[in-house]
N, C-alpha and C positions, 0 to 999 in steps of 0.2 A: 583541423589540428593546430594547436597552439604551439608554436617555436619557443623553446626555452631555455637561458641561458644560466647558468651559477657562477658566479664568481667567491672565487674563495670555497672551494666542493670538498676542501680537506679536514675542517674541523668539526667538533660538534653540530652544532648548529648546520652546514653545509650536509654531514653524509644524513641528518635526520630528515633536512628537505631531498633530496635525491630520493632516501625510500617512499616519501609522503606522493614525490611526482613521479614516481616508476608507477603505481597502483592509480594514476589518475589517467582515465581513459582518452582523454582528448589532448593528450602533452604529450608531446616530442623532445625530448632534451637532446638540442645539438651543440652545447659547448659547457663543457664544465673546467674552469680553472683550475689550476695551482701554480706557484709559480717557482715551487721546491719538485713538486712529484713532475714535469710537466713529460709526458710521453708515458708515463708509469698508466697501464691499463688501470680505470676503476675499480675491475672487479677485482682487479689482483690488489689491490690497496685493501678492500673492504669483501670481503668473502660474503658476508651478508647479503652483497647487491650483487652477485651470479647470479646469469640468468637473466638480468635487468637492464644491465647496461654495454655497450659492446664499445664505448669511446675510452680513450685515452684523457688523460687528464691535459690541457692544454695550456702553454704559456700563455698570462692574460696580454701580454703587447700582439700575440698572434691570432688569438680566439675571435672565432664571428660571430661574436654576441652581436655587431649590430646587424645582425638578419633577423635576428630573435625579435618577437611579437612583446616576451617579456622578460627583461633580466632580474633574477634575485642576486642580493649581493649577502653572501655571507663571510667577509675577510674583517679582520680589526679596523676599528673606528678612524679614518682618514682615506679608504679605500674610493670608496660610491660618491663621496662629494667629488673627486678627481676626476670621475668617469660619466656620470649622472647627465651633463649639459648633451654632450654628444649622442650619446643615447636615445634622450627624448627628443632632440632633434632629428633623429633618424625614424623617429616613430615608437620606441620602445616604450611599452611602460613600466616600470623600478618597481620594486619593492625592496627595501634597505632592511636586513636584519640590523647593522650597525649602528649606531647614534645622530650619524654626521644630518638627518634631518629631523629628530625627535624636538629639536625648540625651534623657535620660531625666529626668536631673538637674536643676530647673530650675536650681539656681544654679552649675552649670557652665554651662548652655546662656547666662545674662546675664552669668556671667564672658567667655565669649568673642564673644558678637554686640553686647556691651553695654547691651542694651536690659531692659526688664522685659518679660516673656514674658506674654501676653495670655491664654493660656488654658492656666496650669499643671497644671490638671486632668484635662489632655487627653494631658499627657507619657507616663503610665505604659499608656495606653491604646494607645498608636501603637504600630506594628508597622514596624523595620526592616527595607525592606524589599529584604532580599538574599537569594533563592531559596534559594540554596546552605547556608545557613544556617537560614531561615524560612521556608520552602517552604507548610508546614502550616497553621503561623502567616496567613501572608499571605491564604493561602484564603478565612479568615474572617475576615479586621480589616476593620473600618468603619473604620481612619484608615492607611492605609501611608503608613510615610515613607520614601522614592524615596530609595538613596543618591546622593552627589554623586559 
């Protein structure tokens, strides 16, 4: 069984992965963030996923994501680069719905999101992650970054 972490489990993107990992047989999801709902049961936030999930939504400073096999981060764009290094240190492997690994470049990537990028070391590591293309690639990357 695969240990599974969401960060950010409150928006689009977050409740669409939750139902995709409820219906997969070999996932366990044991931490799903928020850091507005945090103690708010899942299935009382989203009725759709009654029945699926029995966790509460968790603050991400309190969450044990790092026990998880694999974290998805689905929060706005500056979340995953913050969190990312500790992570795959502890074994994790990422998968970033957000941007903070989609260029390579860092100083393209603070040309266009504006910000300093928190874990430039991590750029050349991530694996864009568009099958069609990286297929191979992706199999083995500790960090995919999830195109937009």
């Amino acid at each position: 069984m695969i240990k599974v972490g969401v960060v950010g489990g409150t928006g689009y993107t977050g409740v669409e992965l939750l139902r995709i990992l409820a219906a997969h047989p070999d996932v366990e999801v044991v931490a799903i963030t928020s850091r507005g709902e945090a103690g708010v049961k899942v299935a009382d936030y989203f009725p759709s996923l009654r029945g699926r999930f029995d966790l509460a939504f968790s603050d991400p400073a309190s969450a044990p994501v790092k026990d998880c096999d694999c974290v998805f981060f689905a929060p706005p764009n500056g979340v995953a680069m913050s969190q990312a290094k500790a992570l795959l240190d502890s074994g994790a492997r990422i998968v970033d719905f957000s941007a903070d690994f989609r260029l390579k470049d860092q100083a393209t990537w603070e040309k266009w999101y504006k910000v300093k990028h928190a874990s430039p070391e991590l750029l050349a590591d991530a694996v864009y992650g568009l099958p069609e293309i990286n297929r191979e690639r992706i199999r083995g990357a500790r960090l995919v970054a999830n195109p937009g």
